[in-house]
C-alpha positions as CSV (number, residue, x, y, z in Angstrom):
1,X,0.0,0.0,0.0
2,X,2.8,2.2,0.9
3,X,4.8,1.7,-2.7
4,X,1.3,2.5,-4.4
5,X,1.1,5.8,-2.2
6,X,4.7,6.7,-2.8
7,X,3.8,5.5,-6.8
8,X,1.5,7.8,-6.9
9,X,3.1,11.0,-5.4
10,X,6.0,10.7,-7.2
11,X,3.4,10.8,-10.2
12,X,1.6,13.3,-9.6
13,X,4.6,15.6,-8.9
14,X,6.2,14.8,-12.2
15,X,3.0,15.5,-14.2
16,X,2.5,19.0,-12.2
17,X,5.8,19.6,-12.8
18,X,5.4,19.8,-16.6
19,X,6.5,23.9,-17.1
20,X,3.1,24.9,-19.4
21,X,4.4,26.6,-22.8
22,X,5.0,30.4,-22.6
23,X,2.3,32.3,-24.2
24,X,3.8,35.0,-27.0
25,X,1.2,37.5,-28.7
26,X,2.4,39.5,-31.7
27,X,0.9,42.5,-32.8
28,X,1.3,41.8,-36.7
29,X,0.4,45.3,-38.0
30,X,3.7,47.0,-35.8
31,X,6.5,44.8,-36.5
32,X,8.4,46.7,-38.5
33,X,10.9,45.5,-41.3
34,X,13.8,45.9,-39.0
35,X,12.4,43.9,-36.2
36,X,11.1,41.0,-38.7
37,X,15.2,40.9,-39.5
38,X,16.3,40.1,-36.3
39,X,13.6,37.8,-35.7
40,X,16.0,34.0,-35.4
41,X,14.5,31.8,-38.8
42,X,11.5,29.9,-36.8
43,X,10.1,33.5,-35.6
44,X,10.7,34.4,-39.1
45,X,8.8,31.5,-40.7
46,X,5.8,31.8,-38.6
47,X,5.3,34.9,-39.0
48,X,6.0,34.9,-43.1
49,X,3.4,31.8,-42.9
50,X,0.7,34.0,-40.7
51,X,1.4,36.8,-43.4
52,X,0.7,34.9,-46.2
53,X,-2.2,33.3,-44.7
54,X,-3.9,36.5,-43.7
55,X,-3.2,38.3,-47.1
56,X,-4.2,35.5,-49.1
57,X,-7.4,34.8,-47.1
58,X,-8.0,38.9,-47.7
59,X,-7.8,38.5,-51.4
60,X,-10.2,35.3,-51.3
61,X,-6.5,33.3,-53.0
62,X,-6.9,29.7,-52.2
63,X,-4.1,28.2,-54.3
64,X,-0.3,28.6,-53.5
65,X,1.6,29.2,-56.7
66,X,5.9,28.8,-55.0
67,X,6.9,31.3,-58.1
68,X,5.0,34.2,-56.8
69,X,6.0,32.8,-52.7
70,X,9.7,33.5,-53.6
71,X,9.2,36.2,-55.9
72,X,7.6,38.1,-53.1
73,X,9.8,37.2,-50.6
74,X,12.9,38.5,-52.5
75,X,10.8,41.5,-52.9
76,X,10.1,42.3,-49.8
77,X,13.2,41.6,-48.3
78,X,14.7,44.1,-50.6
79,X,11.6,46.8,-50.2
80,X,12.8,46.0,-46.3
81,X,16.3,46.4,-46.5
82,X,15.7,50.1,-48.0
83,X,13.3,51.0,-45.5
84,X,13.8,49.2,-42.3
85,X,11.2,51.5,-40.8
86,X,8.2,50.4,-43.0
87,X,6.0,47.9,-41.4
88,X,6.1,44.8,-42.4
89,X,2.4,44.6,-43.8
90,X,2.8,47.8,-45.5
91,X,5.7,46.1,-47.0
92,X,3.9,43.1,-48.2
93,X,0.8,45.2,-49.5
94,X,3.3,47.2,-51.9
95,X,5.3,44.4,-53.1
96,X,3.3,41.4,-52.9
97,X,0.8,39.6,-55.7
């Protein structure tokens, strides 16, 4: 009975002890160009991905054509590296199609 009890503490604790994911909220419309740069590659990604998501679902596009994906990327990036200042959804507004 005692092994069960101890069993089951020792079970509980590691389950409670589980650290719960840290929650992040970005404000899309004020990340600038500049700060999308020094974002590290998986920040990056998820936010190019919620970007093209939320543009394409604004124009009513359901299909992903890869030419236009890395056509506007290089765009952008370049539209960005002029004016690090721009937001970044201005910057995709102006440059992408």
């Amino acid at each position: 009975m005692n092994r069960q009890l101890i069993f089951a503490g020792a079970l509980a604790a590691v389950v409670l002890a589980v650290p719960a994911n840290a929650q992040i909220m970005i404000e899309m419309s004020e990340i600038t160009c500049k700060q999308f740069a020094e974002y590290d590659a998986d920040a990056q990604d998820f936010v190019a991905n919620w970007m093209r998501g939320y543009f394409s679902s604004k124009n009513n596009i359901t299909v992903i054509d890869s030419r236009y994906v890395r056509r506007n990327t290089d765009k952008i990036t370049h539209y960005c590296k002029k004016k690090p200042n721009s937001s970044l959804m201005d910057a995709i507004q102006k440059n992408a199609r």
